[in-house]
C-alpha positions as CSV (number, residue, x, y, z in Angstrom):
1,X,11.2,-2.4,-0.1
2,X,7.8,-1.9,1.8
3,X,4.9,-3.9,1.7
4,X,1.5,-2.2,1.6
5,X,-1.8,-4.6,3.4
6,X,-4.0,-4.7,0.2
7,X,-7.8,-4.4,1.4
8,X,-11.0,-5.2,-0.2
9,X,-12.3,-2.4,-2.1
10,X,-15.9,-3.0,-4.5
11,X,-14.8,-0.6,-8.1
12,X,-17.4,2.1,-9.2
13,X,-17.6,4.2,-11.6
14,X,-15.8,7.8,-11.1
15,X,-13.9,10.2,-13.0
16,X,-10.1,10.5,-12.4
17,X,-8.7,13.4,-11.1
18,X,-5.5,14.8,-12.5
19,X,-2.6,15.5,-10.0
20,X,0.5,17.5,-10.9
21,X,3.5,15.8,-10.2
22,X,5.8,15.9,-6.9
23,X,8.8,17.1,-7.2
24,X,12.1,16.3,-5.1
25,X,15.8,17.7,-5.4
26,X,15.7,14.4,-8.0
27,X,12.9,12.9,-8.3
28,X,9.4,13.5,-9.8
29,X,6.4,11.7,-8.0
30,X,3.8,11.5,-10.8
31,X,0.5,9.9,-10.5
32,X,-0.4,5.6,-10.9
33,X,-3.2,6.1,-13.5
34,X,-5.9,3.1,-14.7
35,X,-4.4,3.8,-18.2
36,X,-0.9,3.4,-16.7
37,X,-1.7,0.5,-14.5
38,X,-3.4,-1.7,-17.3
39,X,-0.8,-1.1,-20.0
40,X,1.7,-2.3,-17.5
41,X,-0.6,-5.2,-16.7
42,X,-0.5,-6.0,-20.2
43,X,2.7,-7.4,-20.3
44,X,2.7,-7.4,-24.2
45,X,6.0,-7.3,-26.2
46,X,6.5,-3.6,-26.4
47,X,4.6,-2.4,-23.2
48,X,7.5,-0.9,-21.6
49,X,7.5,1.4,-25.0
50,X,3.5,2.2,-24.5
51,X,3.7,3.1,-20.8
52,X,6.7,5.4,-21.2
53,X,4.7,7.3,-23.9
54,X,1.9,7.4,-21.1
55,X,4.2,8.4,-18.4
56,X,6.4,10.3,-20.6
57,X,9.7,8.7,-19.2
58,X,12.1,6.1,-20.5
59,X,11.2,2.4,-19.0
60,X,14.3,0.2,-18.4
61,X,14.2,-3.1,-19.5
62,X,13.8,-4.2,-15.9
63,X,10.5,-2.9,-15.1
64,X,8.6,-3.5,-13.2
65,X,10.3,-3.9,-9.6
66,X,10.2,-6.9,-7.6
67,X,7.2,-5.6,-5.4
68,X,4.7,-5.4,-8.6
69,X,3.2,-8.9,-7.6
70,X,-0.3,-9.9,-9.9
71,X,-2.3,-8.7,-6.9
72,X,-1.1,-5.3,-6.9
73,X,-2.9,-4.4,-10.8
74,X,-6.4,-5.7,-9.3
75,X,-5.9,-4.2,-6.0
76,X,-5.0,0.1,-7.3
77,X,-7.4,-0.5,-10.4
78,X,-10.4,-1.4,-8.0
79,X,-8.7,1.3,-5.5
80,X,-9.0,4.0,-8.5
81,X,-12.2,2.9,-9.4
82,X,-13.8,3.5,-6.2
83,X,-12.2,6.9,-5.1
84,X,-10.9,9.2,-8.0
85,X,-8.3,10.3,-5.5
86,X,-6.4,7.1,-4.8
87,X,-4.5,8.2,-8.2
88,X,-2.4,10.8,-6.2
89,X,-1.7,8.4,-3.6
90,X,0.5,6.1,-5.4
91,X,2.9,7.3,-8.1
92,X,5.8,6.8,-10.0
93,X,9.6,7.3,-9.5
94,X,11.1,9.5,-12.4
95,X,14.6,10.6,-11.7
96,X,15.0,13.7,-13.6
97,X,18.1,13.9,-16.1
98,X,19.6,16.0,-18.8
99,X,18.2,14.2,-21.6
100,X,14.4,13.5,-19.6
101,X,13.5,10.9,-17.1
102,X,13.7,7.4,-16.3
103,X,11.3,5.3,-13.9
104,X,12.8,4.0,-11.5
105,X,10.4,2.9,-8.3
106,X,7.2,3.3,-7.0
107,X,5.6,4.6,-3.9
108,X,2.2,4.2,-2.2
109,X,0.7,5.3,0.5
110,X,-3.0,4.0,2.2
111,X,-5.6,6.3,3.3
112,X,-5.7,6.4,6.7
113,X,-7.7,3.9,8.8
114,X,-11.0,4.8,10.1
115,X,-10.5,4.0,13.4
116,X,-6.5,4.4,14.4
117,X,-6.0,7.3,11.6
118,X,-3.0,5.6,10.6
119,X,-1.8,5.9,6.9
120,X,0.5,2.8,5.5
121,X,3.3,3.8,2.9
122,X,5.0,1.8,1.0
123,X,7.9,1.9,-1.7
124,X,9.9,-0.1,-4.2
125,X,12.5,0.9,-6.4
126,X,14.8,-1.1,-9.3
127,X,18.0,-2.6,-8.1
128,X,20.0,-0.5,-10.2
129,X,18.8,3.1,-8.4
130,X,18.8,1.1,-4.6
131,X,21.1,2.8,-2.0
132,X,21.3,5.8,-3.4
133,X,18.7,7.9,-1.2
134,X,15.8,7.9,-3.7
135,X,13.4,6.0,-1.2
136,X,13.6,7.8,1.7
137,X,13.8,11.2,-1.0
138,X,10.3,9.8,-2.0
139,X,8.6,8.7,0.9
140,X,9.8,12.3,2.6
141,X,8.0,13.9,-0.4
142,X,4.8,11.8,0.0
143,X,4.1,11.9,4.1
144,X,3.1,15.8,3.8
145,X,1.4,15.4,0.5
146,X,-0.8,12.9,2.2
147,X,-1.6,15.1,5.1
148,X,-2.8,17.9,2.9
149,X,-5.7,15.1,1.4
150,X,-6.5,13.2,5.2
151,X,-6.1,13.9,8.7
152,X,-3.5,11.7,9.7
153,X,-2.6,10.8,13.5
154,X,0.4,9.0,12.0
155,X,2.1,6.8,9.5
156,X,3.1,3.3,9.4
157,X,5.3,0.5,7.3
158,X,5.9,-3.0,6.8
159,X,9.0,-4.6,6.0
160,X,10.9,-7.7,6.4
161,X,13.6,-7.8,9.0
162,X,16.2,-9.5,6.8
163,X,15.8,-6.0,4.5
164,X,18.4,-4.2,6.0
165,X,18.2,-1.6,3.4
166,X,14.6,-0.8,3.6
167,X,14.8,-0.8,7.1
168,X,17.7,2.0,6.7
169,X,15.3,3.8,4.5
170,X,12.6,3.8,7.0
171,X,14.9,4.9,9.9
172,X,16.2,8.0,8.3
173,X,12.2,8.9,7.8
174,X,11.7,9.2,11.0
175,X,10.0,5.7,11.9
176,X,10.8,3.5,15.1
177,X,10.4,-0.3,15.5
178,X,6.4,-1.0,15.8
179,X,6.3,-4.8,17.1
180,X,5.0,-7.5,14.3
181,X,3.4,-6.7,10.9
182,X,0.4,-7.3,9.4
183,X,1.5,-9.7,6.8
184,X,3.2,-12.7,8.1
185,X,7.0,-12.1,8.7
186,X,6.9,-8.8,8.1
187,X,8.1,-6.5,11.1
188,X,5.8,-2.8,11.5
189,X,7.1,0.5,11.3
190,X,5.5,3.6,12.6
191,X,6.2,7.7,13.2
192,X,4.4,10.9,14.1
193,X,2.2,13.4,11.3
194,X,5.3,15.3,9.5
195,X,5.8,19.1,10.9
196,X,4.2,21.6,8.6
197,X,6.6,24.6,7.9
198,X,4.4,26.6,9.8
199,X,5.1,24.5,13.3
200,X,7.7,25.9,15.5
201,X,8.3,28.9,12.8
């Protein structure tokens, strides 16, 4: 599990663009709507029911994953609300399977900063589908999606040093021990842009 630095951002009015979903040798990456955010927020009776109509997946019972704290719904609805295109930037796990999908995770990614050109990404996934590949099969989908929407000079994550397996994940993404996080206790994460195809062809 990665934890994302939430920052202030004032909502506004704008119309959301759609993005077509990712797709991975497993996985599809489909957007984080409003729709999909405050259904979840919701936390009525049969939510899990509404929001897999919305995404079009089957939601286990355990939904949502550890890292969907209260702050997170305020912070990607006021993120939507002021740039249409923070939709593609966070999405939903869906492992594909013969009979549809199932949600399984989440991951996010920050637009970069202003002055460092750094992007933060950050991922969470349901016990049941940890250790199985489907994190780092994510965040390797999600690293050159984000360089086709931002010039990026790199990417960056924060973690917790007792998280062995999300500092696995990390490693096998290509990111190297950064110092201290942002958040307290948490221990930063950073790599290179990803290589287009083009490079080195």
């Amino acid at each position: 599990m990665t934890r994302i630095q939430a920052k202030e951002t004032a909502p506004s009015q704008i119309s959301t663009p759609l993005f077509e979903d990712l797709q991975t040798l497993r996985l599809d990456l489909a957007a984080i709507t409003a729709e999909s955010l405050l259904c979840q927020q919701s936390n009525h009776a049969g939510f899990r029911l509404d929001l897999g109509r919305i995404v079009q997946a089957e939601v286990p019972d355990a939904w949502p994953h550890e890292n969907w704290e209260p702050h997170v719904y305020e912070y990607l609805l006021n993120l939507i609300a002021s740039d249409a295109e923070a939709t593609g930037w966070c999405r939903y796990l869906m492992l594909r399977h013969a009979t549809g999908r199932t949600l399984i995770g989440s991951v996010g990614g920050a637009f970069p900063h202003p002055v460092t050109g750094e992007a933060e990404i950050g991922y969470g996934l349901l016990p049941a589908w940890q250790r199985q590949g489907f994190a780092a099969e994510a965040v390797m989908a999600m690293l050159p999606w984000m360089q086709t929407r931002r010039t990026i000079s790199g990417f960056i994550a924060q973690t917790f040093p007792h998280l062995r397996g999300s500092i696995r994940v990390l490693e096998k993404c290509g990111f190297a021990p950064g110092g201290a996080g942002f958040e307290e206790g948490t221990i930063l994460f950073r790599r290179g842009p990803v290589a287009s195809s083009s490079d080195g062809a």
